[in-house]
VORO-349138 format. One record per residue (C-alpha): x, y, z; residue number from 0; residue in three letters. Coordinates in steps of 0.5 Angstrom, whole numbers, always signed. Example, Ala and Ser with C-alpha at 12.3 -4.5 7.8 and 13.67 -1.06 7.14 Angstrom:
{u=+25, v=-9, w=+16, num=0, residu=ALA}
{u=+27, v=-2, w=+14, num=1, residu=SER}
END
This chain:
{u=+0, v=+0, w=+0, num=0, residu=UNK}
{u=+6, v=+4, w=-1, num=1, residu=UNK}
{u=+6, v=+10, w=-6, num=2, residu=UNK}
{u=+13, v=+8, w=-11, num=3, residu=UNK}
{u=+18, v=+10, w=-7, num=4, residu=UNK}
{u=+25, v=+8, w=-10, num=5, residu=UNK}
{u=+33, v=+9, w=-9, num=6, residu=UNK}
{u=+35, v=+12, w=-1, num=7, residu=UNK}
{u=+26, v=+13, w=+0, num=8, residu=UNK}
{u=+26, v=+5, w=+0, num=9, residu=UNK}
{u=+32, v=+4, w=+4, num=10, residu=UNK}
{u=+30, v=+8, w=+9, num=11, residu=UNK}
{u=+23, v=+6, w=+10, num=12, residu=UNK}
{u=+25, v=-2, w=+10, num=13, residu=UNK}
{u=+30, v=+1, w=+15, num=14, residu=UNK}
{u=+26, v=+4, w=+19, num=15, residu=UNK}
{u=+21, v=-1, w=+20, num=16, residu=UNK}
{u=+25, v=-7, w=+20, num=17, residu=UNK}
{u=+29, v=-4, w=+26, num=18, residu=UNK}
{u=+21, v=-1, w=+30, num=19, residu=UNK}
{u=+18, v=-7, w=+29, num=20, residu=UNK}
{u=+24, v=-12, w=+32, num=21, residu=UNK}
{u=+28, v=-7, w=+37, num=22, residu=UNK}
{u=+23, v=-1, w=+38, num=23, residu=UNK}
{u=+15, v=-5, w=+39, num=24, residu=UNK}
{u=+17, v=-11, w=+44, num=25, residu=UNK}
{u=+18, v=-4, w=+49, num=26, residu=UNK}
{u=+12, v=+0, w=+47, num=27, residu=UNK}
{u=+7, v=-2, w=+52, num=28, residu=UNK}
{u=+11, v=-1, w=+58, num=29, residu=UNK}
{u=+14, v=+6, w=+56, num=30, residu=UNK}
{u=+7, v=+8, w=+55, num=31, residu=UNK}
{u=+4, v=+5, w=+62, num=32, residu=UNK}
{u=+9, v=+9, w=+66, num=33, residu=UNK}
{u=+9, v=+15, w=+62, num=34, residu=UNK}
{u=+17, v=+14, w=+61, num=35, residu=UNK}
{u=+21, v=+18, w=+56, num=36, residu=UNK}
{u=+25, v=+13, w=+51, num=37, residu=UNK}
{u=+32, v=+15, w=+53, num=38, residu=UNK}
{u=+35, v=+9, w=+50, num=39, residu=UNK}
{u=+31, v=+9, w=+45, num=40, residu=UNK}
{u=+33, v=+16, w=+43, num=41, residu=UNK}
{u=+40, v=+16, w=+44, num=42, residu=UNK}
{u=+40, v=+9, w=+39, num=43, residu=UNK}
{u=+36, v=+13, w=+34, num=44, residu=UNK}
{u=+40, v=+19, w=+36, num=45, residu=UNK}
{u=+47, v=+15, w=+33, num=46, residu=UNK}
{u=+43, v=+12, w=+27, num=47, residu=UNK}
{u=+42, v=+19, w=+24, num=48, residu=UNK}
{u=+35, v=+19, w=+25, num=49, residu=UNK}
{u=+36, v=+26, w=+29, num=50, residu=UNK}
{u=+38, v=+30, w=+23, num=51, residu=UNK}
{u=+36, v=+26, w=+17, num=52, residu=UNK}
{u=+34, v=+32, w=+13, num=53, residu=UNK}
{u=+40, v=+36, w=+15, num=54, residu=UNK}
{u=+46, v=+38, w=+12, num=55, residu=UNK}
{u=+52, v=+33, w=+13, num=56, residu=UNK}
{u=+57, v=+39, w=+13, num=57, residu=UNK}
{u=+52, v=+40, w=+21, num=58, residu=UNK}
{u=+52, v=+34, w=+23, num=59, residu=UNK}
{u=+46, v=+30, w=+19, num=60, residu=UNK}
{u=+44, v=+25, w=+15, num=61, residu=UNK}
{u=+44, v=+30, w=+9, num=62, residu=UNK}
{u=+37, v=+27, w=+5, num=63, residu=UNK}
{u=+31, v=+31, w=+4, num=64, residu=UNK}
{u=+24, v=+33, w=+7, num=65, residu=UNK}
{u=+21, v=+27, w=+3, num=66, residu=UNK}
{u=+26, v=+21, w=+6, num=67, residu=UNK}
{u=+24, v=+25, w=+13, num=68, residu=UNK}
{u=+17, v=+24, w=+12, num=69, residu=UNK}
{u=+17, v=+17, w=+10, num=70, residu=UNK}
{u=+21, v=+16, w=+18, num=71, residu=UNK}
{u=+16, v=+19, w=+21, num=72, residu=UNK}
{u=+11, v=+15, w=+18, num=73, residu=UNK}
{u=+14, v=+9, w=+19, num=74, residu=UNK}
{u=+16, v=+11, w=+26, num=75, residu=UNK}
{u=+9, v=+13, w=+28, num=76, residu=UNK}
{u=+6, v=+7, w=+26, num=77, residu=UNK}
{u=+9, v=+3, w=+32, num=78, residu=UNK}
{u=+10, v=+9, w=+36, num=79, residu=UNK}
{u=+7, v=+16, w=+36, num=80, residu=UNK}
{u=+9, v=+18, w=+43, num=81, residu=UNK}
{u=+17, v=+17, w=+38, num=82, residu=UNK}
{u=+15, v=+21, w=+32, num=83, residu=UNK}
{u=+13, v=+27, w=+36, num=84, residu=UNK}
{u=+19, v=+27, w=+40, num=85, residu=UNK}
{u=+23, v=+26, w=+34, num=86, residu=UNK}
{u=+19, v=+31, w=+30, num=87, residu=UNK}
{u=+20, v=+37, w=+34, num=88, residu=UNK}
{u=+26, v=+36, w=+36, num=89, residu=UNK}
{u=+28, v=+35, w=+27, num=90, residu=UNK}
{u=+23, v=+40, w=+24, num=91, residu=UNK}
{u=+22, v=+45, w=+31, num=92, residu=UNK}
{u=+28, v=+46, w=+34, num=93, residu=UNK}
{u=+33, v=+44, w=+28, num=94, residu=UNK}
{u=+29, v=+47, w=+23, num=95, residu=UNK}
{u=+29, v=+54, w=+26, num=96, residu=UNK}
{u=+37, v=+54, w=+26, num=97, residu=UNK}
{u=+36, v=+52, w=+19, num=98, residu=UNK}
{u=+32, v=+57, w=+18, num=99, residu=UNK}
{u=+35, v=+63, w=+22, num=100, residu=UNK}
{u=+43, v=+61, w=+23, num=101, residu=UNK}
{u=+49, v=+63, w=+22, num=102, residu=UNK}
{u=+54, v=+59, w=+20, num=103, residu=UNK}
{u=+57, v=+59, w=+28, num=104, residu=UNK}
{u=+50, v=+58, w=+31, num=105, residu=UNK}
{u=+49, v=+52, w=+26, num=106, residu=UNK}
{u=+57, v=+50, w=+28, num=107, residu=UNK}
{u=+55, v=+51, w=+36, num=108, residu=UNK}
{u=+48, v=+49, w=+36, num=109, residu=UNK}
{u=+46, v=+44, w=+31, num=110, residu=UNK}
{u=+51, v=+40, w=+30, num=111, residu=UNK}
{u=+50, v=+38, w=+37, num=112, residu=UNK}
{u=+43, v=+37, w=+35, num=113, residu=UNK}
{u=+43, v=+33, w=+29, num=114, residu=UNK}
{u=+48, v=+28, w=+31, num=115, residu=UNK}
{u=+43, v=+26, w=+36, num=116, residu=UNK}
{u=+48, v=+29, w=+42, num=117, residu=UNK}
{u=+43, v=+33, w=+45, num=118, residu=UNK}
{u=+36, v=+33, w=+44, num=119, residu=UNK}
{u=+32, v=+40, w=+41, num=120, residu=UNK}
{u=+26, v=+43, w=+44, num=121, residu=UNK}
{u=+22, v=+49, w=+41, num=122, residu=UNK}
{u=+19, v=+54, w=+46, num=123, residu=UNK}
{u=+13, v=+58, w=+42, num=124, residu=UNK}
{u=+6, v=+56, w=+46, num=125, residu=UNK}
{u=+4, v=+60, w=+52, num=126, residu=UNK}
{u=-2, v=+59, w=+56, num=127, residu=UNK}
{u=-5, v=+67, w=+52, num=128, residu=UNK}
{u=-1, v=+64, w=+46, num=129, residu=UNK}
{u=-3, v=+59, w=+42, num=130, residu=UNK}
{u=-5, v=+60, w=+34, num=131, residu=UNK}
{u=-5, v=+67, w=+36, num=132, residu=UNK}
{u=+3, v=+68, w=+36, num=133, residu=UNK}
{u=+3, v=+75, w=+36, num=134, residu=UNK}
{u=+0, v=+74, w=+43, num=135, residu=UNK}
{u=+7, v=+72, w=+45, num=136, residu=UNK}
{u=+8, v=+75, w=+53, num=137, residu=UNK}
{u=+15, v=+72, w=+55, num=138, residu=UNK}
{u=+20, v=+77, w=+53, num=139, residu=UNK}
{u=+27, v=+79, w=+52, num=140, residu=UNK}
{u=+30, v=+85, w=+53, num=141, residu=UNK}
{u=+37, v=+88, w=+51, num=142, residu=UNK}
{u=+42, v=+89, w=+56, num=143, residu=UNK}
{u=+50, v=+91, w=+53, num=144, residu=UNK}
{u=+52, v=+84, w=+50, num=145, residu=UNK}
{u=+46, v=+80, w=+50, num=146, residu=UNK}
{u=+40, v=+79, w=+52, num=147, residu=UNK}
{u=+36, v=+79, w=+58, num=148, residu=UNK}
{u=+29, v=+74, w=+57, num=149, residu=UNK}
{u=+23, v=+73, w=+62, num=150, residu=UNK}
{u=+16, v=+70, w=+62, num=151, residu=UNK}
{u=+14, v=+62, w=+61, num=152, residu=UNK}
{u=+12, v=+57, w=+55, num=153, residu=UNK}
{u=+7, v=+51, w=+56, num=154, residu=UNK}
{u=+5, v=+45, w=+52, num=155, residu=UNK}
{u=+13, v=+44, w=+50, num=156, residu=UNK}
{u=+15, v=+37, w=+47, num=157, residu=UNK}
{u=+21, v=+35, w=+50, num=158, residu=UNK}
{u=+21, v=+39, w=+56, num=159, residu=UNK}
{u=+26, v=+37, w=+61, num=160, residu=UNK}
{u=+29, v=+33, w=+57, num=161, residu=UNK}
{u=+33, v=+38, w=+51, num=162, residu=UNK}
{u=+39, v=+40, w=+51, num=163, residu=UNK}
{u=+38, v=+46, w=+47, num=164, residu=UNK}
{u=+30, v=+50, w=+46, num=165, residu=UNK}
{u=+29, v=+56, w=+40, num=166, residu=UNK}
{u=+25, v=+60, w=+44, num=167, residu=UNK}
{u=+21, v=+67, w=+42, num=168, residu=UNK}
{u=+20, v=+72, w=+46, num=169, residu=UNK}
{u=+18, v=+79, w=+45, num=170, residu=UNK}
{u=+22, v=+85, w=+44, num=171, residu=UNK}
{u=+19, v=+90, w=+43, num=172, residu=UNK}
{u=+12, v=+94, w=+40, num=173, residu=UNK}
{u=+12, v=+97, w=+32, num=174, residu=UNK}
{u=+9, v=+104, w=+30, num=175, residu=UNK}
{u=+3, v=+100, w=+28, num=176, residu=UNK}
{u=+2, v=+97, w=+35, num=177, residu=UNK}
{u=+4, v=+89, w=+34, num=178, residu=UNK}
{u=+9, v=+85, w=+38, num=179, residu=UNK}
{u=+15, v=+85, w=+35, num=180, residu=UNK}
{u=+18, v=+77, w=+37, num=181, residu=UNK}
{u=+25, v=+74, w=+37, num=182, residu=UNK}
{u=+28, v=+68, w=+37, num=183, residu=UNK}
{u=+33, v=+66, w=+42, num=184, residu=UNK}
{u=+38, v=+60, w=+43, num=185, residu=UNK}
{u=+37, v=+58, w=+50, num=186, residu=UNK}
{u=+42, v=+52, w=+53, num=187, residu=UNK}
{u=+38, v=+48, w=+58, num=188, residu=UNK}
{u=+43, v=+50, w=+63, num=189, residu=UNK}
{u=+42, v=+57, w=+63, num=190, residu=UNK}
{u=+42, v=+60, w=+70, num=191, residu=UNK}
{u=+35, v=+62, w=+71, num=192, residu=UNK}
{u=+32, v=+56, w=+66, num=193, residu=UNK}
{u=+27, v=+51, w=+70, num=194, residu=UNK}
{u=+22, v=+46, w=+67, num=195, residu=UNK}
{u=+16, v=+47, w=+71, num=196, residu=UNK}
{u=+10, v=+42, w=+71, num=197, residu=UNK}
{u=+10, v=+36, w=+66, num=198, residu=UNK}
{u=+3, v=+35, w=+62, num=199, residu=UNK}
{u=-2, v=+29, w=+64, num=200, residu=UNK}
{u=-4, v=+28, w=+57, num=201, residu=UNK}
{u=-10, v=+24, w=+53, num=202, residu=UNK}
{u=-5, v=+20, w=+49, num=203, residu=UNK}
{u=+3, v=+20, w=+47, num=204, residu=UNK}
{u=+4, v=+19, w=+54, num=205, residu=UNK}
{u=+11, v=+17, w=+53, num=206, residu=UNK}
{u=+13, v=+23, w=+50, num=207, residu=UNK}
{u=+14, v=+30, w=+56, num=208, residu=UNK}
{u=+10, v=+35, w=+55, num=209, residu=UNK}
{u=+11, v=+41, w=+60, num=210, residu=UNK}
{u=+12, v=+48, w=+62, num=211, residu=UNK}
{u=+18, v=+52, w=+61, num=212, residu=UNK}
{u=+20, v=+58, w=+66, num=213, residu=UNK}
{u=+25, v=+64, w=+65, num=214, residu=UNK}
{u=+27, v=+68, w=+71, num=215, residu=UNK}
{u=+32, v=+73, w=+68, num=216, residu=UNK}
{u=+35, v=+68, w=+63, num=217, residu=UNK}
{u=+42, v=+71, w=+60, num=218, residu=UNK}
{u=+43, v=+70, w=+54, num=219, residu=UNK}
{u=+48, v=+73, w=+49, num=220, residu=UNK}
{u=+48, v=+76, w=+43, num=221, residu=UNK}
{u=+51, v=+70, w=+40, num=222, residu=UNK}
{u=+44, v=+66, w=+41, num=223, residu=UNK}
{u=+39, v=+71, w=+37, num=224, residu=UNK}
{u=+36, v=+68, w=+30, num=225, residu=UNK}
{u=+37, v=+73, w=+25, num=226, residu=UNK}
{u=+33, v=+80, w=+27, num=227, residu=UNK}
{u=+30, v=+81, w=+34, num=228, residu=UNK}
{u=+25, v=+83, w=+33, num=229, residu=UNK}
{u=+23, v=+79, w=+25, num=230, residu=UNK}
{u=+23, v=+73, w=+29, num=231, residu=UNK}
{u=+15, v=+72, w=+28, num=232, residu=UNK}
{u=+16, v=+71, w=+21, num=233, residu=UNK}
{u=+22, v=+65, w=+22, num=234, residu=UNK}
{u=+17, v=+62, w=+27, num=235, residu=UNK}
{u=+11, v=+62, w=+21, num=236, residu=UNK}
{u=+17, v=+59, w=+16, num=237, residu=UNK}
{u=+19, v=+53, w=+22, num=238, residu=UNK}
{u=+11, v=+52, w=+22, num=239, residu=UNK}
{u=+10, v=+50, w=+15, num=240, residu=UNK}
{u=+16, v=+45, w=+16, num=241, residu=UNK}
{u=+13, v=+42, w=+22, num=242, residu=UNK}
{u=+7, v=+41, w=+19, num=243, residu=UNK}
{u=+9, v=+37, w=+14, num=244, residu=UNK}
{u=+12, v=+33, w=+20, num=245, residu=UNK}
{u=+5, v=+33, w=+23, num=246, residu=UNK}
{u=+2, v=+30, w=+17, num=247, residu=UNK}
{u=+8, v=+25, w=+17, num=248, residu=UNK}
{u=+6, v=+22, w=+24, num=249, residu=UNK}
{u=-1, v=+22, w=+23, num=250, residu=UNK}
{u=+0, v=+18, w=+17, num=251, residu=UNK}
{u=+3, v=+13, w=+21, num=252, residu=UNK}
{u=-2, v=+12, w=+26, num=253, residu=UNK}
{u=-8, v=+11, w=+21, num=254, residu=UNK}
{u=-4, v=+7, w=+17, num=255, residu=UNK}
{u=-2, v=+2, w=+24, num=256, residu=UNK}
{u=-10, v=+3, w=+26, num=257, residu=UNK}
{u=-11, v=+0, w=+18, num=258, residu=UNK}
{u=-6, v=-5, w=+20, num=259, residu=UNK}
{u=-10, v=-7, w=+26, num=260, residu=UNK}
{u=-15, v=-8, w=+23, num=261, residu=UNK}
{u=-15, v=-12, w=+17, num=262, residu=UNK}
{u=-13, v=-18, w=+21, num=263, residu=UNK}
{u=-18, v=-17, w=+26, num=264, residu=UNK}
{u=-24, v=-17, w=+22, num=265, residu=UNK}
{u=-22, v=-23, w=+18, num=266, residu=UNK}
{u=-21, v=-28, w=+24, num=267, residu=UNK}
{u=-27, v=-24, w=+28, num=268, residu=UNK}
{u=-33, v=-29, w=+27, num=269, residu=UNK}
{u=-40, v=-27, w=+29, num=270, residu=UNK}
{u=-46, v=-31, w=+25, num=271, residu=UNK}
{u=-41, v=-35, w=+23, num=272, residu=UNK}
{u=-37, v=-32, w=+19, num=273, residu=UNK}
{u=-32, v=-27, w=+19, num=274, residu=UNK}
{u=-35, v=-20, w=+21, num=275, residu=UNK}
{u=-31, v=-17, w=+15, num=276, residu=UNK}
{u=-35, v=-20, w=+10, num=277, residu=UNK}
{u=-42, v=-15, w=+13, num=278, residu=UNK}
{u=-42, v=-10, w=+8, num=279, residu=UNK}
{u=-43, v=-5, w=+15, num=280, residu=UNK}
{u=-35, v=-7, w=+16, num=281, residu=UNK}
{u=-32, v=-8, w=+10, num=282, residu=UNK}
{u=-34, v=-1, w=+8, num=283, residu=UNK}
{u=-31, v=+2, w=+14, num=284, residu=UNK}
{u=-25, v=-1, w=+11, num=285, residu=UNK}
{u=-25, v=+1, w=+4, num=286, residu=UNK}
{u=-27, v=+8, w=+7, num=287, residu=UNK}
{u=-20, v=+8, w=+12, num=288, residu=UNK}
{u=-16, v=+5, w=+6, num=289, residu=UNK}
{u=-17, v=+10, w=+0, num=290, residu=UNK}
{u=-17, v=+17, w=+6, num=291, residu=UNK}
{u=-11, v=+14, w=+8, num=292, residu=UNK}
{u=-7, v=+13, w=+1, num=293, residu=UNK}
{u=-10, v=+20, w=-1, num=294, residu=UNK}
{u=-7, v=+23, w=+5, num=295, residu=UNK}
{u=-1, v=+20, w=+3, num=296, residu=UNK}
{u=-1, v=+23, w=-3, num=297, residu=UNK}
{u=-1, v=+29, w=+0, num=298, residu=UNK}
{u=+4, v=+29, w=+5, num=299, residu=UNK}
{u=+9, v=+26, w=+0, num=300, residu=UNK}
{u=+7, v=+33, w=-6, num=301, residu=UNK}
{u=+9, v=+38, w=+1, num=302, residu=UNK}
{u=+15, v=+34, w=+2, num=303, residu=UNK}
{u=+17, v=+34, w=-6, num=304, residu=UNK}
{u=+15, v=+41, w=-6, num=305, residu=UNK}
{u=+19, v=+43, w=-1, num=306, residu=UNK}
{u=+25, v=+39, w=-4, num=307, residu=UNK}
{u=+24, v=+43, w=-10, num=308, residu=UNK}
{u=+24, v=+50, w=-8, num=309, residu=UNK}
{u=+18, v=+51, w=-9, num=310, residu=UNK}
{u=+13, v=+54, w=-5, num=311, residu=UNK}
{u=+10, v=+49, w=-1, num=312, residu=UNK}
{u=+6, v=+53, w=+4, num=313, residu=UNK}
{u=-1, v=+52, w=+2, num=314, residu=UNK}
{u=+0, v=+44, w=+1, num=315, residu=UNK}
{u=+4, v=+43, w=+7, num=316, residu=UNK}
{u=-3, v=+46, w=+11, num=317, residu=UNK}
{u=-7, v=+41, w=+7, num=318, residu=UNK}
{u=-3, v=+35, w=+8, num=319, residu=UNK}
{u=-3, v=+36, w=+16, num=320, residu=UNK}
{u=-11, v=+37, w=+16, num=321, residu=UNK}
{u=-13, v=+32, w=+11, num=322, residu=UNK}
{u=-9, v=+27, w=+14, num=323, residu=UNK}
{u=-9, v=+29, w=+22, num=324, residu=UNK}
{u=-17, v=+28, w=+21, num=325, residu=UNK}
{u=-16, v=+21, w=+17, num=326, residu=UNK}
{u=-12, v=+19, w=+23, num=327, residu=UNK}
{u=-18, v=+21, w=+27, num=328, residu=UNK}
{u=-23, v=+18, w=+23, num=329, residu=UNK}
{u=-19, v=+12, w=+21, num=330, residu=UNK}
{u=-17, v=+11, w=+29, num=331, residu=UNK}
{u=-24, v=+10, w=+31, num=332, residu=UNK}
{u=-26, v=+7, w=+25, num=333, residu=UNK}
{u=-21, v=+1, w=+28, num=334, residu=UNK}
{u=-24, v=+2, w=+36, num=335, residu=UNK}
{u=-31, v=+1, w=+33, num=336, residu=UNK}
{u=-28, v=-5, w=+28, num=337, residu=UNK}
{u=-25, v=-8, w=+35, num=338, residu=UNK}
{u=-32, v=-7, w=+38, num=339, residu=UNK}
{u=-32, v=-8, w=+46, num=340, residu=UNK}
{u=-25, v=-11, w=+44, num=341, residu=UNK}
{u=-22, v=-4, w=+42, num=342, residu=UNK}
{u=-25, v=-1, w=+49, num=343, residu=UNK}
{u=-19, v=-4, w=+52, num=344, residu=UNK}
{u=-12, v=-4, w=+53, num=345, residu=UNK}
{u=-10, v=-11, w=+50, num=346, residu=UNK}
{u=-10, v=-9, w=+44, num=347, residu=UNK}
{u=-7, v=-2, w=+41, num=348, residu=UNK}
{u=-13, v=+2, w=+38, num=349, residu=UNK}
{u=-15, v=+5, w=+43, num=350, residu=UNK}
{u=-8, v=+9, w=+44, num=351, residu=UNK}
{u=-7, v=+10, w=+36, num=352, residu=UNK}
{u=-14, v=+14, w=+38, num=353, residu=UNK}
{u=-11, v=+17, w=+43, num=354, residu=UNK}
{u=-6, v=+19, w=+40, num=355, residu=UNK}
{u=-8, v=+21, w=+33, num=356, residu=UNK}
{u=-12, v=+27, w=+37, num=357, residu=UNK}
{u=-6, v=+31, w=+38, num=358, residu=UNK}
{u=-5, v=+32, w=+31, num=359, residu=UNK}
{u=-11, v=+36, w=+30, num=360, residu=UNK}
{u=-8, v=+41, w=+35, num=361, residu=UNK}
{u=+1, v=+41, w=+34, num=362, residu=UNK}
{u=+3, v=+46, w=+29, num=363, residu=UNK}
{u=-4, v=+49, w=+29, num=364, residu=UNK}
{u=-11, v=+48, w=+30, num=365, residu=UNK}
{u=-15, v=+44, w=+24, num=366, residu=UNK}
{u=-19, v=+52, w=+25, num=367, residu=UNK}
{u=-12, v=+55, w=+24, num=368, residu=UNK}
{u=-11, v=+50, w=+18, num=369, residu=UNK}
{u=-17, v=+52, w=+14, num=370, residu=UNK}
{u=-16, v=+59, w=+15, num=371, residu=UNK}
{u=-8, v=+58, w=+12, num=372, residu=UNK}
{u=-12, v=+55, w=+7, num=373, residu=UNK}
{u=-18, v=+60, w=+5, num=374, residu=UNK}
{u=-13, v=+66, w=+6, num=375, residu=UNK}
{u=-8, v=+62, w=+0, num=376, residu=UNK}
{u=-13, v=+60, w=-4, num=377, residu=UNK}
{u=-17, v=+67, w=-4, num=378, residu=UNK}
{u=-11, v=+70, w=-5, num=379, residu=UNK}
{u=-9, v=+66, w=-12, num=380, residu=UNK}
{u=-16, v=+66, w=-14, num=381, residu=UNK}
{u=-17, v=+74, w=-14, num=382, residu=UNK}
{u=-10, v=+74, w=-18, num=383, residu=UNK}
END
């Protein structure tokens, strides 16, 4: 059911799904369970080139394309969600803004580090009066001589606690017509003034962290701010459009393992005596998951061509991730209902998929925030 991929794609994607399914799978349960961070994992990972795969090799990555990410991701997702997430924003977040926003230097202090799997990345954008609302940014970061001096805090940040480095925005200051003018900074986990604060109970991907962080007079220097101070907020709409790729990539994933699920599920489940995917109810429910699926994959792999080409890939980004975030979730629940009172319980996964699937309508902006970004193109081009 895979799209035809060939060359460096297929060997990846053979990679990748052969190590998740013999090394990764077996441990998936018991991490889950205990809300416990894959430290292990992620280092092994980290070590294989799965930190940086889209990264350029001269800063410590694989140095493949947006598209072989993509395909990682996917594959990762279907055994793991809470692992593609964290593998996702660190790789499309924290990397993607040095990618974007660096210097050479920073890119030689900072993100080679980072893609090498050394030290993993977190991106602190999110507040709790900040969320789609970027603008709305209340953490700040003032000049003082030869750097900078920030305060305030951030909430729902994958892989709070257990980052090396955070891409955090900050306001620095107001324009003329009134707007908040944000900054990108370059914080080390061990900067004095630094805490993580509370980590999240979350409905699903309860092995990734997800947490607060604070700033109490957090110094940095000048060294550490991306690009303009005050031109940040576009560097942070760019590191979106990226991520949402990710977003579609990881909610590709755990439809495709909810399908998986499936199949062999209603094949050998009997009732009146026969299989139940043999009743038309069920086996259109299935032909529905399968068909969504591989449109949805179609899109995610044209944003990661596109991106690949240097073409504008905004617009098709914004609609991989909320085509394939709302598949992910009508096809993980299609598989709950498939499993009937089966799939109410923790002795088979589909459960989790659902949980999980939830957050991808949310990460890297709202389904609402999707269909805005796309109308807004769409008008745009049509009034052209």
């Amino acid at each position: 059911m895979d799209l035809d991929l060939s060359g460096e794609h297929a060997s990846l994607r053979q990679t990748v799904r052969a190590y998740m399914a013999a090394e990764v799978a077996p441990v998936v349960d018991a991490h889950e369970r205990e809300r416990r961070f894959p430290v292990e994992i992620v280092r092994r990972i980290g070590e294989m080139g799965w930190l940086g795969i889209p990264i350029a090799e001269r800063w410590g990555g694989a140095g493949m394309d947006t598209l072989a990410y993509a395909v990682a991701i996917e594959e990762i997702a279907r055994v793991w969600g809470s692992l593609a997430l964290i593998v996702a924003a660190h790789t499309s977040l924290a990397c993607g803004g040095l990618v974007l926003g660096g210097t050479d230097e920073q890119r030689d202090a900072f993100l080679t580090p980072m893609a090498s799997g050394q030290v993993i990345g977190g991106y602190g954008l999110t507040e709790p009066g900040a969320g789609s609302d970027a603008s709305g940014t209340r953490t700040t970061a003032r000049s003082d001589g030869d750097g900078w001096v920030i305060d305030g805090a951030k909430r729902f940040i994958t892989n709070a606690g257990q980052a090396g480095t955070y891409v955090v925005a900050a306001r620095t200051g107001t324009s003329t017509d009134g707007r908040a003018q944000v900054g990108a900074f370059v914080v080390p986990a061990d900067t004095p003034g630094f805490s993580v604060g509370r980590l999240e109970e979350k409905l699903g991907l309860h092995a990734s962290a997800t947490g607060e962080l604070h700033f109490d007079g957090v110094r940095v220097p000048e060294g550490n701010v991306l690009g303009d101070p005050a031109g940040g907020f576009r560097l942070f709409l760019r590191i979106l459009d990226g991520g949402r790729i990710s977003i579609g990539a990881l909610a590709l994933g755990l439809a495709q393992a909810a399908l998986d699920a499936a199949i062999p599920y209603v094949r050998e489940r009997k009732q009146f005596g026969r299989p139940i995917g043999s009743f038309e109810a069920v086996a259109f429910r299935i032909a529905d998951m399968a068909t969504e699926i591989e449109a949805a994959r179609a899109l995610v792999y044209r944003a990661a061509w596109l991106r690949d080409q240097g073409r504008d890939f905004g617009l098709a980004a914004a609609q991989a991730k909320l085509f394939a975030s709302e598949v992910a979730s009508r096809a993980t629940n299609a598989a709950l209902l498939s499993h009937g009172g089966y799939g109410y319980v923790d002795d088979y996964p589909v459960g989790r998929f659902l949980r999980d699937a939830k957050l991808t309508e949310i990460g890297e902006g709202t389904s609402d925030i999707q269909r805005l970004v796309i109308a807004r193109q769409v008008l745009d081009l049509r009034v052209s």
